[in-house]
Steps between C-alpha positions, in 0.01 A plus 500: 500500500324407125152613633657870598396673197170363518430621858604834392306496171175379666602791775480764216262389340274568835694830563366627194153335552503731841574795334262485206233360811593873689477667163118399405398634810670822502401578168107396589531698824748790543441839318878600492597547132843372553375189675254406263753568239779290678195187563487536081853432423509213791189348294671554167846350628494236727329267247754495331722487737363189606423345148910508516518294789229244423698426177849409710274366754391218242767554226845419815242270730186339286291692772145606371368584843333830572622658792261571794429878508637676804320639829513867444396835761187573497485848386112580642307697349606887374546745796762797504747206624459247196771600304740543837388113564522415120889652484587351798380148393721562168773590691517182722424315191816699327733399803406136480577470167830632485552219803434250255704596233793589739445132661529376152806695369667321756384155349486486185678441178245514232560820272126570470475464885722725590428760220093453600639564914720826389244647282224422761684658755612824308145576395380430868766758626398750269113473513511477930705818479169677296314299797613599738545886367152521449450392851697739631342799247118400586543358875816675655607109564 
């Protein structure tokens, strides 16, 4: 399948679109330190994230096109529940990612892929685990 890559690559690159999309409106809306702090390094990292993945889109496949910006949650406006309904967004968002890059390990023979789908997936382990602790710590969830 030549196009595999590609499908994945225009998959990240929205996966990371999502998460920067949740990110602006945490940080405009919730008053959690550690939300508004986590929104900060989602807006500081995914562009570049993403920047990575436009240059293999075009660099492997001569593809220029931007890639449509996901359908995220709508988070609502700040109540004592925003951040419950902004980590559980995240969460979901976490989960489907690490389907795509398991879906891809399985596919796959490009280094860079498969490097991008294990890194991916390690930091989205590690980051839902903080998730879903704070969850637990400020909602008994």
């Amino acid at each position: 399948d030549r196009l595999l890559d590609l499908r994945y690559i225009n998959a990240m690159i929205a996966h990371h679109r999502g998460a920067i999309l949740l990110a602006e409106r945490a940080q405009a809306t919730s008053q959690r330190t550690e939300i508004r702090d986590l929104a900060s390094e989602i807006l500081t990292n995914e562009p570049k994230l993403i920047a990575e993945l436009y240059t293999w889109k075009r660099d492997w496949y001569g593809d220029q096109r931007k890639v449509v910006d996901p359908v995220v949650p709508q988070l609502g406006t700040y109540t004592d529940t925003f951040d419950l309904r902004f980590l559980n967004a995240l969460i979901a968002h976490h989960e489907a990612g690490i389907v795509m890059t398991r879906e891809v390990r399985l596919k796959s023979s490009r280094a860079e892929i498969l490097d991008n789908a294990d890194a991916v997936e390690a930091f989205l382990r590690q980051s839902g685990s903080v998730l879903e602790e704070w969850r637990k710590s400020w909602y008994s969830l």
